[in-house]
N, C-alpha and C positions, 0 to 999 in steps of 0.2 A: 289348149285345154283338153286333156282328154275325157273321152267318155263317161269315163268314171263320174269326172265333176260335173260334165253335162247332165249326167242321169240325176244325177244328186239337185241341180241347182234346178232343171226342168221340175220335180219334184215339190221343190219349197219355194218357185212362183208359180207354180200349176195346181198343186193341190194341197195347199196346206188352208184349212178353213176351222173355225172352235169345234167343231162336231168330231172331224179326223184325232185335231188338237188333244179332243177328251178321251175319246176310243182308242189311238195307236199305242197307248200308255198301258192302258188295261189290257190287250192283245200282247205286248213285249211281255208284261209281266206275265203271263200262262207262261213263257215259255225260260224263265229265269228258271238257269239251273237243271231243264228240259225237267221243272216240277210235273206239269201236266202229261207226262210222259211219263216220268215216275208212277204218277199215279195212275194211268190207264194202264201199266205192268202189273202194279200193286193189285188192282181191280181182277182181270183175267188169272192173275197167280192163285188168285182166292177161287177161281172156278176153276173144276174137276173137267170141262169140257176144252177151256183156253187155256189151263194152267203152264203147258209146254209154250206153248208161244209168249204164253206173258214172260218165261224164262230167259226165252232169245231177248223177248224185246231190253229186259236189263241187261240183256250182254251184250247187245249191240249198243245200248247207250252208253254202258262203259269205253266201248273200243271207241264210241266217238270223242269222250272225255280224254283217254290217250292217245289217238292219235291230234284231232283238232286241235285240243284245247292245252294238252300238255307238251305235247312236242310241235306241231305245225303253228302255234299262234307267238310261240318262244324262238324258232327257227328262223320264220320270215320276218319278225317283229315290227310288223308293217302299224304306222302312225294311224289313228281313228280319223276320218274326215273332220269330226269336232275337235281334236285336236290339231288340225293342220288350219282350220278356218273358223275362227270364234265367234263370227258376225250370225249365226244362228244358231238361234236362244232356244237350250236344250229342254226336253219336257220332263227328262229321268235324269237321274243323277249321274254324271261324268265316269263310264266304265274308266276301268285301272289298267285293263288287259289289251292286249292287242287286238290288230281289227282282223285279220287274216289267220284263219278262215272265221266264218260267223258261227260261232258256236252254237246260238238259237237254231239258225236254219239247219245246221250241222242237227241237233238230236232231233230237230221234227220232219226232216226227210228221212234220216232214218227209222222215224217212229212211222212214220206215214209208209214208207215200204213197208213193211213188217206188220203191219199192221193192215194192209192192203193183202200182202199172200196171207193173213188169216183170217182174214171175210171181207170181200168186197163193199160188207154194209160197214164197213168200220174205217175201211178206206175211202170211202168219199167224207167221210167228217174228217178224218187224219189229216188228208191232204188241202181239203178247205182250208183247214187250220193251220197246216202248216205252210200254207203260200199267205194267209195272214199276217202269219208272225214275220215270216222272209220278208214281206213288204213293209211290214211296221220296223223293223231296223233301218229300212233307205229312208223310212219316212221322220224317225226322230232322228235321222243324221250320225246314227254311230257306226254304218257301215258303209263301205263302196261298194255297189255293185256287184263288180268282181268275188269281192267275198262272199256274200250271197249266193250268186252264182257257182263259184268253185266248194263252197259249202254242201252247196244243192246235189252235185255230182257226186262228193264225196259221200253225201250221206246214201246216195243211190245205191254207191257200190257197196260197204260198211253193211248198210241192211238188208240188200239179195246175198252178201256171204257170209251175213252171221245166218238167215233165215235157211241157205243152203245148206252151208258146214256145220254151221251151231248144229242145227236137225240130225245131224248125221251125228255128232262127238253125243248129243243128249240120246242118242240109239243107244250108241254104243257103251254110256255109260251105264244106262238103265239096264244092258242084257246083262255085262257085270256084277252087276245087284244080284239079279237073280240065278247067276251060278252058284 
């Protein structure tokens, strides 16, 4: 067995209890669609102080949308755990898509970088939240591990070179304007 299933199976005889059962449902759901990321973009775009950064943060959630979700999840086509093992009874409805990478953890590590280079106070709730949500996918069974995991990195790098480059192409656009 590998690790993967170990993680998975330690999981759902170690911690699965009605309290987990009712919350890890409500935590996936913030991050359906990397909604709650939308909207923490949506929020700072409306501020004159964060309105740059709330711009990265939608373009880095894009690029997580192209590469994770459109190309990397289509590419490795890797089987969901719930679809490889039916013997545990799902809390959310049966995803369609693939498991590789997690596209949750995928926009909330990038929301959590990005959000972290634009105030530290904003990065300890991002990141809270977004090791939440990465947890809550091992916990209802729709991810391995590894996806998670290779999620996690990905979104690390995705968010330090939109926060990087993005900063720099949104310079260079803005000085354009005002030639």
């Amino acid at each position: 067995m590998s690790l993967d299933w170990s993680i998975l199976h330690w999981i759902q005889n170690m911690l699965v209890c009605p309290a987990l059962n009712f919350l890890m449902p409500k935590i996936t759901l913030l991050g359906n669609g990397g909604m709650i990321w939308l909207l923490a973009s949506g929020v700072l775009i409306c501020t004159k102080k964060y309105r740059r950064q709330g711009i990265l943060l939608l373009c880095g959630l894009a690029a997580g949308v192209l590469v994770g979700n459109v190309f990397l999840k289509n590419f490795v086509a890797r089987p969901r755990p719930c679809w490889l093992d039916s013997s545990v009874r799902l809390l959310i409805a049966n995803p369609t898509d693939y498991s590789f990478p997690s596209g949750h953890t995928l926009s909330s590590t990038i929301a959590a970088t990005i959000l972290t280079k634009t105030d530290r106070r904003f990065g300890y709730a991002a990141i809270s939240l977004a090791v939440l949500i990465a947890l809550s996918r091992l916990y209802l069974y729709v991810h391995f591990p590894s996806d998670v995991f290779a999620a996690a990195l990905l979104g690390l790098l995705i968010g330090e070179l939109t926060f990087r480059y993005g900063g720099k192409l949104l310079d260079k656009i803005s000085r354009r304007q005002k030639q």
